[in-house]
N, CA and C atoms as a LAMMPS dump frame, in Angstrom:
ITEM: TIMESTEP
0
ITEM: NUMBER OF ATOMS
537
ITEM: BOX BOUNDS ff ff ff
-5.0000000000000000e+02 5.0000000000000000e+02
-5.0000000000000000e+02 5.0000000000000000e+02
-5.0000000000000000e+02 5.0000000000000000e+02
ITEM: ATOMS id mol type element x y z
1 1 1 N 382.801 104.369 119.461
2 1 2 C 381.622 103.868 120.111
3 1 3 C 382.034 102.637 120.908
4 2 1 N 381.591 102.849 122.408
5 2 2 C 381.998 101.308 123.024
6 2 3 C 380.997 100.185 122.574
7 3 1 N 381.518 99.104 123.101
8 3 2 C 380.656 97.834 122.576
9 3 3 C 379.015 98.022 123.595
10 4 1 N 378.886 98.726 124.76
11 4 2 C 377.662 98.365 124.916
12 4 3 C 377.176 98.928 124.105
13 5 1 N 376.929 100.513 123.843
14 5 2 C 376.352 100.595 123.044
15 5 3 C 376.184 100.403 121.597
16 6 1 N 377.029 99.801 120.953
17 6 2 C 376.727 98.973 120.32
18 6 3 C 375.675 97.899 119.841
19 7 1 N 375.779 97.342 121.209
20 7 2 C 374.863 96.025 121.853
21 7 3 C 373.444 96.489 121.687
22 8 1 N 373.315 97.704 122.197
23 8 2 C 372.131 98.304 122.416
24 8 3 C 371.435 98.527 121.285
25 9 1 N 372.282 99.165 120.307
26 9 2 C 372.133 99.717 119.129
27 9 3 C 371.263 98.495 117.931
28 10 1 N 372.132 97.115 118.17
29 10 2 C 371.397 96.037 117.701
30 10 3 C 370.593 95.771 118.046
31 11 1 N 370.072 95.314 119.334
32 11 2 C 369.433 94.969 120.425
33 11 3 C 368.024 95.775 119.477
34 12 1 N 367.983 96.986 119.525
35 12 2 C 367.057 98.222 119.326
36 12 3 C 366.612 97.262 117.655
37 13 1 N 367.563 98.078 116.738
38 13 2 C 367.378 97.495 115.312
39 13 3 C 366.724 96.46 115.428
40 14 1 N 366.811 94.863 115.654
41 14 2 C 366.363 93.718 116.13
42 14 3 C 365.154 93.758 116.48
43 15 1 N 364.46 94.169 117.949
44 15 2 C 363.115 94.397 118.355
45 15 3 C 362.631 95.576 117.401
46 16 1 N 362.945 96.158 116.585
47 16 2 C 361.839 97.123 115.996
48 16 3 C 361.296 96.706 115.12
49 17 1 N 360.177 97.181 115.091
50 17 2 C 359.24 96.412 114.671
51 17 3 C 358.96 96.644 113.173
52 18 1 N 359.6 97.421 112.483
53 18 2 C 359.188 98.029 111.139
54 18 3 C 361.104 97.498 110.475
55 19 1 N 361.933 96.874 111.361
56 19 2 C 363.202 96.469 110.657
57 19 3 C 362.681 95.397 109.291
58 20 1 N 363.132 95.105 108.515
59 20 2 C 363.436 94.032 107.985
60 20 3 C 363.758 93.019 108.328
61 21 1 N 363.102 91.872 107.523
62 21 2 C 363.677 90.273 107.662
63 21 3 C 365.146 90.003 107.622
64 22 1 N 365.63 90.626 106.536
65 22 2 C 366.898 90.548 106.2
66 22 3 C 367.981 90.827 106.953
67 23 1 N 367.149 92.365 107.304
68 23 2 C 367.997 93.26 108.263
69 23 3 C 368.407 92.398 109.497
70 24 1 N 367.245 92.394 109.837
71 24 2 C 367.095 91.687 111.479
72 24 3 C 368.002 90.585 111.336
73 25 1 N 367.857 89.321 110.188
74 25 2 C 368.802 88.631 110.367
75 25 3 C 370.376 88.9 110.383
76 26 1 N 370.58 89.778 109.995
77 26 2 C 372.002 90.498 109.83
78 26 3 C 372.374 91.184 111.304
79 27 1 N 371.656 91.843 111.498
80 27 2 C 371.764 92.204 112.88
81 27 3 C 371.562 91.301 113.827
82 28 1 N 370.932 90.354 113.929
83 28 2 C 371.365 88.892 115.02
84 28 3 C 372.862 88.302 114.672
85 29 1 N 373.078 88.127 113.243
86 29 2 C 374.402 88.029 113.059
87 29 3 C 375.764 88.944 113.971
88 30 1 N 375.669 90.304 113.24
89 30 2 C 376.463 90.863 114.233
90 30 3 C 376.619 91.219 115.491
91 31 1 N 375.094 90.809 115.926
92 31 2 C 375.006 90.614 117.601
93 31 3 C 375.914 89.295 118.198
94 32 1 N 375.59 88.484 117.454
95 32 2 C 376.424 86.96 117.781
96 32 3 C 377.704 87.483 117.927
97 33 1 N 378.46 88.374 116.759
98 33 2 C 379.569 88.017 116.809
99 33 3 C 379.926 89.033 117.211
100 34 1 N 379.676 89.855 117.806
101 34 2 C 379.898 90.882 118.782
102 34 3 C 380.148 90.088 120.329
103 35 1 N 379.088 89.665 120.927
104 35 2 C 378.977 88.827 121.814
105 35 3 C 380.076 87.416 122.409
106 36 1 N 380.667 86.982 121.168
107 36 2 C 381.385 86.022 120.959
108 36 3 C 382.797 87.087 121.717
109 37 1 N 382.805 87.861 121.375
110 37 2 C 383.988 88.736 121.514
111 37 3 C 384.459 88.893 123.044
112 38 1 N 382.714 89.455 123.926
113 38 2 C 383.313 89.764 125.385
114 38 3 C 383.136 88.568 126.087
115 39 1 N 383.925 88.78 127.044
116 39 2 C 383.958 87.923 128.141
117 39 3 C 382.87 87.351 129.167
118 40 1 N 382.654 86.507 129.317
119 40 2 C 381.791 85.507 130.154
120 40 3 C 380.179 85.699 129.247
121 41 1 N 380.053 85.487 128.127
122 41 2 C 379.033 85.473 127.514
123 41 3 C 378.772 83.8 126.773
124 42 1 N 377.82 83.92 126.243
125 42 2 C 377.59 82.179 125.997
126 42 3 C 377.585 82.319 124.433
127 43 1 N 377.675 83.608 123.923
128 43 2 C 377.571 83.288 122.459
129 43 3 C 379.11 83.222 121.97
130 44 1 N 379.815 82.681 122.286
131 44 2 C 381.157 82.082 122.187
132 44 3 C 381.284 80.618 121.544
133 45 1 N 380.118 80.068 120.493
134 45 2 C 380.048 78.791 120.457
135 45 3 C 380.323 78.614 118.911
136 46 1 N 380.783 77.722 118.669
137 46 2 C 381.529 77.793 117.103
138 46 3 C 380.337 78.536 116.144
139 47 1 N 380.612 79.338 115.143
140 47 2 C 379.598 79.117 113.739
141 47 3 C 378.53 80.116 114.431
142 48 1 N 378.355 81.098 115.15
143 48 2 C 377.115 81.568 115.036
144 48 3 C 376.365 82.041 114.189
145 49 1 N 377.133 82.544 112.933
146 49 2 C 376.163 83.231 111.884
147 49 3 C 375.699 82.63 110.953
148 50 1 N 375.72 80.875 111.493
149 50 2 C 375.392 79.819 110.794
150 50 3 C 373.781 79.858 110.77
151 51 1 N 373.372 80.377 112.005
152 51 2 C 371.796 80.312 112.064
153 51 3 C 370.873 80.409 111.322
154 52 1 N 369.595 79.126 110.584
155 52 2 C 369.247 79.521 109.878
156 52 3 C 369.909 78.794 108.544
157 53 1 N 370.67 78.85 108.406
158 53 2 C 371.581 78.139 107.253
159 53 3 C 371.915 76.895 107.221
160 54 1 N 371.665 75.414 106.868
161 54 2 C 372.094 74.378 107.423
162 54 3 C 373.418 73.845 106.457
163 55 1 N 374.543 72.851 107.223
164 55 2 C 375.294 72.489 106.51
165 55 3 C 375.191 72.471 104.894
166 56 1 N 374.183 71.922 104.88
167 56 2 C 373.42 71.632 103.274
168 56 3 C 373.098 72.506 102.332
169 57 1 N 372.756 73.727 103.189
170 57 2 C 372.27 75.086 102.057
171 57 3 C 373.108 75.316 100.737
172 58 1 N 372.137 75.677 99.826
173 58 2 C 373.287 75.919 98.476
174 58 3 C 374.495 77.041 98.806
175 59 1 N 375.245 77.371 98.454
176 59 2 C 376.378 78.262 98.176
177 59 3 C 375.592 79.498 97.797
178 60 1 N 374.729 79.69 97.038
179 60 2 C 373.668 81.245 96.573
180 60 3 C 373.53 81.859 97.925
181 61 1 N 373.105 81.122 98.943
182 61 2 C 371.817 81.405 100.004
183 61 3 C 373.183 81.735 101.47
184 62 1 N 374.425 81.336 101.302
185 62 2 C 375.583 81.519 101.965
186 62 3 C 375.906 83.083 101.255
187 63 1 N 376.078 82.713 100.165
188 63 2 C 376.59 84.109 99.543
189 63 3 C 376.035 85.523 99.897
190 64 1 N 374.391 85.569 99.34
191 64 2 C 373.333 85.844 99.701
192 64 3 C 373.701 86.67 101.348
193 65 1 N 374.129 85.708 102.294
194 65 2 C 374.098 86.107 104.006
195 65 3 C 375.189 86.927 104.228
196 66 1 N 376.169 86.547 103.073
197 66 2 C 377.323 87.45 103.587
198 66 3 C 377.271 88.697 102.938
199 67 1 N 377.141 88.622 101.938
200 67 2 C 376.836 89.807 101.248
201 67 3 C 375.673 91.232 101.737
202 68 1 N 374.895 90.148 103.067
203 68 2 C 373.715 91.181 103.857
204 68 3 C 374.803 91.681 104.854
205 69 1 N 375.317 90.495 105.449
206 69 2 C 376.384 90.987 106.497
207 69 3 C 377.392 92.209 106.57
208 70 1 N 378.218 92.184 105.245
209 70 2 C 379.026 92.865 104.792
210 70 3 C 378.422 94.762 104.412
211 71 1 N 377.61 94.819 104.003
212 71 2 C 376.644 95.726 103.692
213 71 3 C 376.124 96.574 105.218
214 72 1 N 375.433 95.199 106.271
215 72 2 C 374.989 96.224 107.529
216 72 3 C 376.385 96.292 108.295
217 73 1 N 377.492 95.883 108.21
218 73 2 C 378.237 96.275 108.374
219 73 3 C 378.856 97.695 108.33
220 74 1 N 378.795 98.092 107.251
221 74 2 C 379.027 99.256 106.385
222 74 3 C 378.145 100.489 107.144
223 75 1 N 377.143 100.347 107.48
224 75 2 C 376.107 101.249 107.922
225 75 3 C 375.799 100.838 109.578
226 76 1 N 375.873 100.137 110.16
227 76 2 C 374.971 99.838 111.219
228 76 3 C 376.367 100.354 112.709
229 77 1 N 375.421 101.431 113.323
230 77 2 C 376.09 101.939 114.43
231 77 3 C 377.678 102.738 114.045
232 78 1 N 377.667 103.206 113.409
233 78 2 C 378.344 103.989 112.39
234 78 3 C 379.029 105.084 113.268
235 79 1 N 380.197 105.258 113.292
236 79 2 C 380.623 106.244 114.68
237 79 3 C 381.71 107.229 113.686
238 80 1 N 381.953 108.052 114.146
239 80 2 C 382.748 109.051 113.502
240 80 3 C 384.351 108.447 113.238
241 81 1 N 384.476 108.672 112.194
242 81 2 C 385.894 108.017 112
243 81 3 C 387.114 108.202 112.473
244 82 1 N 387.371 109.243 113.255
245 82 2 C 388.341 109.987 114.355
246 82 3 C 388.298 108.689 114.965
247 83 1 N 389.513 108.186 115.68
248 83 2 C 389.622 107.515 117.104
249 83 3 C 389.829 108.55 118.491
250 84 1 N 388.316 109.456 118.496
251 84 2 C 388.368 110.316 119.197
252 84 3 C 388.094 109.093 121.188
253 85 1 N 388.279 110.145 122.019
254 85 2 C 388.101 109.008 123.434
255 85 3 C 386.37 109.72 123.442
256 86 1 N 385.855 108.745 124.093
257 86 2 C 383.952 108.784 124.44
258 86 3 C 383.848 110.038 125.112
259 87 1 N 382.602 110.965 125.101
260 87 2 C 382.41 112.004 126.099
261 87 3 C 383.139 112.01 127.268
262 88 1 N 382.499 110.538 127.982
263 88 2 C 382.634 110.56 129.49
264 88 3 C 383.849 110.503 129.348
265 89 1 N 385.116 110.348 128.915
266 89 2 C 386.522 109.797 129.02
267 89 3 C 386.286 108.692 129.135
268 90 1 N 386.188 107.544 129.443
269 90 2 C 385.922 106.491 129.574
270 90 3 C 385.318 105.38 128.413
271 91 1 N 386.06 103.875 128.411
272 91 2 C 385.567 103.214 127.48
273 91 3 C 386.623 102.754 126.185
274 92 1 N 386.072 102.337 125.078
275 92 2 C 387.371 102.243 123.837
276 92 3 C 386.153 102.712 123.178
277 93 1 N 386.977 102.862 122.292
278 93 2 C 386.294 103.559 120.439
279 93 3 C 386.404 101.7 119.82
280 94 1 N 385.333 101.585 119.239
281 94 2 C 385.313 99.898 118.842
282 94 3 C 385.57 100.451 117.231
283 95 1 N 386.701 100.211 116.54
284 95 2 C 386.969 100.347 115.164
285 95 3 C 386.552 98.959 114.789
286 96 1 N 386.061 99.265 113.298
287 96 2 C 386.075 98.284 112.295
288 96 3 C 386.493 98.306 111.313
289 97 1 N 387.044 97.688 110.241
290 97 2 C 387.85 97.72 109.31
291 97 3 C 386.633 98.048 108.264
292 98 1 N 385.625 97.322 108.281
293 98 2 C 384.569 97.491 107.084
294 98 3 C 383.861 98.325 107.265
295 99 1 N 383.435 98.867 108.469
296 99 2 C 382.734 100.379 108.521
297 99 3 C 383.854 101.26 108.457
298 100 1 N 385.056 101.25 108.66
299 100 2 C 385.977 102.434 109.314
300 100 3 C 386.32 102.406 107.767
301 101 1 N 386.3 101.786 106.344
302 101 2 C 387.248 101.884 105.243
303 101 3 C 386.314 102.878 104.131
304 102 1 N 387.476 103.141 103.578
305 102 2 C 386.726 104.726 102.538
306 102 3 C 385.779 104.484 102.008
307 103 1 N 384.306 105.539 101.744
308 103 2 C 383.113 105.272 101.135
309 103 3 C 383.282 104.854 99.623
310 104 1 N 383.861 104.814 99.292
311 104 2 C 384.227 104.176 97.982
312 104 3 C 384.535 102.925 97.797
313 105 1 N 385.045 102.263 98.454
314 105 2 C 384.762 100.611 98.529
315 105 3 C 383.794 100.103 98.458
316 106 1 N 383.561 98.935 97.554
317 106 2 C 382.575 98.14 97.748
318 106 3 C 382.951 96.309 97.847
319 107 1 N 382.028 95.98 98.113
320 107 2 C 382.512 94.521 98.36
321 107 3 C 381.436 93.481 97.491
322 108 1 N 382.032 92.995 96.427
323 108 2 C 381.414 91.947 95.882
324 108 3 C 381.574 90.381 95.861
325 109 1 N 380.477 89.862 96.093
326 109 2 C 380.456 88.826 96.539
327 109 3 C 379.836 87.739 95.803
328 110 1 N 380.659 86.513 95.554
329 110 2 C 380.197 85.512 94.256
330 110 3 C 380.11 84.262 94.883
331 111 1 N 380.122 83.314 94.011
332 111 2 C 380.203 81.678 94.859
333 111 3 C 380.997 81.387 93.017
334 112 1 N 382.129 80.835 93.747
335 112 2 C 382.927 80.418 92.517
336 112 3 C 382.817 78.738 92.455
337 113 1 N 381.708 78.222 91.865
338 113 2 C 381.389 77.025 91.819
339 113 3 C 380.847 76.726 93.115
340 114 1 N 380.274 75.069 93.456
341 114 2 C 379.432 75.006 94.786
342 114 3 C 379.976 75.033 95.964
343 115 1 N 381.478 74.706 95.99
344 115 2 C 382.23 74.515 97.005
345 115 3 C 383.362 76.067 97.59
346 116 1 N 383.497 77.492 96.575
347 116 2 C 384.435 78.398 96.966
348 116 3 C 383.377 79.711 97.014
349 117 1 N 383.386 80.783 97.907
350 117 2 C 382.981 81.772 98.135
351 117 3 C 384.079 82.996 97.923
352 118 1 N 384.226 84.091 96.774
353 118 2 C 385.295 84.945 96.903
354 118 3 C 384.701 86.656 96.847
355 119 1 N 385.243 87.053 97.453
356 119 2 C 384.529 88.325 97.766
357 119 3 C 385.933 89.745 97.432
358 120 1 N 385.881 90.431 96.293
359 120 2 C 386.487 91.299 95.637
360 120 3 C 385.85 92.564 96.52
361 121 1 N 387.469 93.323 97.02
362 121 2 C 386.924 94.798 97.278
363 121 3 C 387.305 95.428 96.141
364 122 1 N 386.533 96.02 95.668
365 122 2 C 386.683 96.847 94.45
366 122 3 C 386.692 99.035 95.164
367 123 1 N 387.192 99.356 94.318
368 123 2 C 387.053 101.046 95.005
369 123 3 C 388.185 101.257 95.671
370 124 1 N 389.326 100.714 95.848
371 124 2 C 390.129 100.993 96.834
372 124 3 C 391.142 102.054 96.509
373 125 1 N 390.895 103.256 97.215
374 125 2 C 391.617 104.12 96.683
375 125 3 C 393.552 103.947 96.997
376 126 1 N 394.252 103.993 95.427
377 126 2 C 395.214 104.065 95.703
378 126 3 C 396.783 104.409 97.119
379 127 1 N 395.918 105.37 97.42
380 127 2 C 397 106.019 98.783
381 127 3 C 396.239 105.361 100.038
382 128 1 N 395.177 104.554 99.636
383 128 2 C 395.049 104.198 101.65
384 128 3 C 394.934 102.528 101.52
385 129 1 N 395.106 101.969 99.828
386 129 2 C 395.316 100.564 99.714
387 129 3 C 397.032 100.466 99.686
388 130 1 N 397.371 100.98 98.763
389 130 2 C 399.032 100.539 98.723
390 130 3 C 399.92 101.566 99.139
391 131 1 N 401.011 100.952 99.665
392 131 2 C 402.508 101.068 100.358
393 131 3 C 403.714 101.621 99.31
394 132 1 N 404.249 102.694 99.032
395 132 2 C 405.262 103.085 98.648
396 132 3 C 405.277 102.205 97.319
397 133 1 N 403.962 102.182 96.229
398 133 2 C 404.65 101.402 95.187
399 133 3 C 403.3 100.566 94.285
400 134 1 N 403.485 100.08 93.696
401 134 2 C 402.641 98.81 93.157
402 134 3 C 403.057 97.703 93.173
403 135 1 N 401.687 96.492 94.038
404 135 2 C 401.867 95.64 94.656
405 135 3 C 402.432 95.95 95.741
406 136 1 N 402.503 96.393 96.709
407 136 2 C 402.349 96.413 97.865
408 136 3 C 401.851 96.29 98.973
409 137 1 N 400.752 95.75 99.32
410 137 2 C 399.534 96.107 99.997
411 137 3 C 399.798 96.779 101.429
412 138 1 N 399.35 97.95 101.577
413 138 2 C 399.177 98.711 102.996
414 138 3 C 397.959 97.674 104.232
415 139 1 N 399.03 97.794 105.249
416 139 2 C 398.443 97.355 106.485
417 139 3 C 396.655 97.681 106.721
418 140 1 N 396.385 98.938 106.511
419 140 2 C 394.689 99.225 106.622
420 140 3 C 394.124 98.107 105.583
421 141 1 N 394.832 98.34 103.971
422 141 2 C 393.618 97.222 103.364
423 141 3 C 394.148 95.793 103.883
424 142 1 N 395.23 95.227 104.584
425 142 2 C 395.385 93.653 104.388
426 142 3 C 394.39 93.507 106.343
427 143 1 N 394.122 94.998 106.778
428 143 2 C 393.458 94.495 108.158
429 143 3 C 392.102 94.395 107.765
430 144 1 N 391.451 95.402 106.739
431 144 2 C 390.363 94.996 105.88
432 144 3 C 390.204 93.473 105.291
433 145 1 N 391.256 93.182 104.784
434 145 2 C 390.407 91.803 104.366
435 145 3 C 390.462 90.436 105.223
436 146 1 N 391.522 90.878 106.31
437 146 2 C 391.028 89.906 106.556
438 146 3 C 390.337 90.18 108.024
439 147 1 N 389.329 91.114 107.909
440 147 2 C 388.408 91.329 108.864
441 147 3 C 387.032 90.677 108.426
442 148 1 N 387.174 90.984 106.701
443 148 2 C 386.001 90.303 105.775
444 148 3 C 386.18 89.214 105.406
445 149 1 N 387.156 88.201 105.875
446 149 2 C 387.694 86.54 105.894
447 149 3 C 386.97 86.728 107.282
448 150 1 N 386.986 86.878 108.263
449 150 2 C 386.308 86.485 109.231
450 150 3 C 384.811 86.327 108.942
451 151 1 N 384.179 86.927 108.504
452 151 2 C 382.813 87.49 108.458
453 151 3 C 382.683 85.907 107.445
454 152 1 N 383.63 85.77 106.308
455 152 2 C 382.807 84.38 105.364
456 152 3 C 383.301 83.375 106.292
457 153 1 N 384.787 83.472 107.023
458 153 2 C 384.391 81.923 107.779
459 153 3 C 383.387 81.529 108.744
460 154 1 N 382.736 82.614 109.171
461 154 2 C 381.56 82.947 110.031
462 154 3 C 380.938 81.655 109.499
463 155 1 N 380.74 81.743 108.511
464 155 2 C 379.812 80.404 107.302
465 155 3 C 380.66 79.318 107.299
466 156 1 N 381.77 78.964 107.485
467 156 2 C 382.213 77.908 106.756
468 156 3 C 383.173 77.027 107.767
469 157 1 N 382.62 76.86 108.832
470 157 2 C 382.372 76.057 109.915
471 157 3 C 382.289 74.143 109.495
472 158 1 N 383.642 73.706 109.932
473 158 2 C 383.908 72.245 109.27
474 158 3 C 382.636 71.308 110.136
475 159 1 N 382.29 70.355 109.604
476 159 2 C 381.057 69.257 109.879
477 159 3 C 381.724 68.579 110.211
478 160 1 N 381.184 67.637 110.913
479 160 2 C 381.307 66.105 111.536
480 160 3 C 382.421 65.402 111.065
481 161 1 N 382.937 65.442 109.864
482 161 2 C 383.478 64.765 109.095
483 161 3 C 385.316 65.649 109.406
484 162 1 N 384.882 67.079 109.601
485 162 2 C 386.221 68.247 109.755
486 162 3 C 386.028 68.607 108.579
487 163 1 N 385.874 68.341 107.479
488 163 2 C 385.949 69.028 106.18
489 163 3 C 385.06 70.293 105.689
490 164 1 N 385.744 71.429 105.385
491 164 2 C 385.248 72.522 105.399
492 164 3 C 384.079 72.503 104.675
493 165 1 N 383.117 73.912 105.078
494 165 2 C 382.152 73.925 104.247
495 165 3 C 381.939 74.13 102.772
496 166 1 N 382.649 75.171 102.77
497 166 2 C 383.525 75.837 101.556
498 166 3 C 384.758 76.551 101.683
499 167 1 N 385.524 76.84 100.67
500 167 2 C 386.655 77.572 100.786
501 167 3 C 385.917 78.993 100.414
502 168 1 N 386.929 79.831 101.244
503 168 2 C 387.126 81.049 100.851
504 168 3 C 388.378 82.148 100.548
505 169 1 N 387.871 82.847 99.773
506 169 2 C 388.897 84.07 99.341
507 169 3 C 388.547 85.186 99.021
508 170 1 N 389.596 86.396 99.788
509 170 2 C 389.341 87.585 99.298
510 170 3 C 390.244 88.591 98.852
511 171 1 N 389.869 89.155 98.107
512 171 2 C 390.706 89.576 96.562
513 171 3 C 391.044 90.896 96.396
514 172 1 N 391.457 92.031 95.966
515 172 2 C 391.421 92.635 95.008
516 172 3 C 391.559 92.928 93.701
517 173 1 N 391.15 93.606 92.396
518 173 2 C 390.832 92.978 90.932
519 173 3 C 392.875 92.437 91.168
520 174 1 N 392.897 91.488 90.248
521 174 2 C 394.534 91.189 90.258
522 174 3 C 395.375 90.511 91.508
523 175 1 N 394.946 90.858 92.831
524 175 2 C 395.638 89.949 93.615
525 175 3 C 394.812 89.43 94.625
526 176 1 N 395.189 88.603 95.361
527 176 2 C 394.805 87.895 96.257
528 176 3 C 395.028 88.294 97.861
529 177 1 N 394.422 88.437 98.834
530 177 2 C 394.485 89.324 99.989
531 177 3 C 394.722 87.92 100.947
532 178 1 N 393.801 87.03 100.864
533 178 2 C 393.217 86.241 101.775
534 178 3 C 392.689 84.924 101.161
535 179 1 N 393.532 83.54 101.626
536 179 2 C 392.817 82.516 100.791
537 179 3 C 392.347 81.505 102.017
């Protein structure tokens, strides 16, 4: 799926009128950071999926956003998993690591005290997480996590001071992907 329609696809979700609060906020999220992406657009400005959230918010209500994020992720504009080329010939296929990864993953998401956010993929099937072995990690899951390190630093945007909002990390049960 190319990025306009994409765009569109949110755009739609967003103005309808029977979406969810939640939803909708999730989907302004990944509109931001969709947007941030192409060229000559204005949503290129640090922290967009900060909106709504102020420096100050507890760690629950951060957690809480990513955990919506991560989820419409999973589902929203959902394209066939082939990197087939578009009808017209024309365009890119927009992969994602968190929609494109096996239905068996899931992503859980905690606040490890007030200051760390860590988010465990759990489900990962053996042959498309690891490399010739145990402990290894295969290229698909280490582009997975840290596609889902993007999504929490989305939140954790340093203040006035530079000092982060919170730390983050993401895991699988036993090792560490992303700190």
């Amino acid at each position: 799926m190319n990025a306009t329609a994409t765009i569109a696809r949110l755009r739609a979700l967003i103005d309808h009128p029977r979406t969810g609060a939640e939803e909708r906020a999730a989907a302004r999220r990944m509109l931001d950071r969709l947007l941030a992406k192409q060229p000559g657009t204005a949503a290129g400005r640090p922290g967009p999926r900060r909106t709504g959230l102020g420096r100050h918010v507890r760690i629950e209500h951060v957690v809480d956003a990513i955990r919506i994020d991560l989820a419409l992720a999973r589902t929203t504009a959902a394209a066939p998993r082939s990197a087939q080329p578009l009808a017209d010939g024309h365009g890119v296929v927009v992969r994602d690591p968190i929609r494109d990864a096996p239905e068996g993953i899931v992503f859980d998401v905690t606040a490890d005290g007030e200051f760390a956010v860590v988010v465990t993929i759990d489900g990962v099937p053996p042959d498309w997480g690891w490399d010739e072995g145990v402990g290894t990690v295969s290229p698909r899951l280490q582009g997975l996590a840290d596609r889902v390190a993007e999504v929490v630093n989305g939140y954790g945007d340093a203040g006035p001071d530079g000092s982060p909002r919170f730390f983050g990390r993401v895991r699988v049960p036993g090792h560490t992907l992303v700190w």
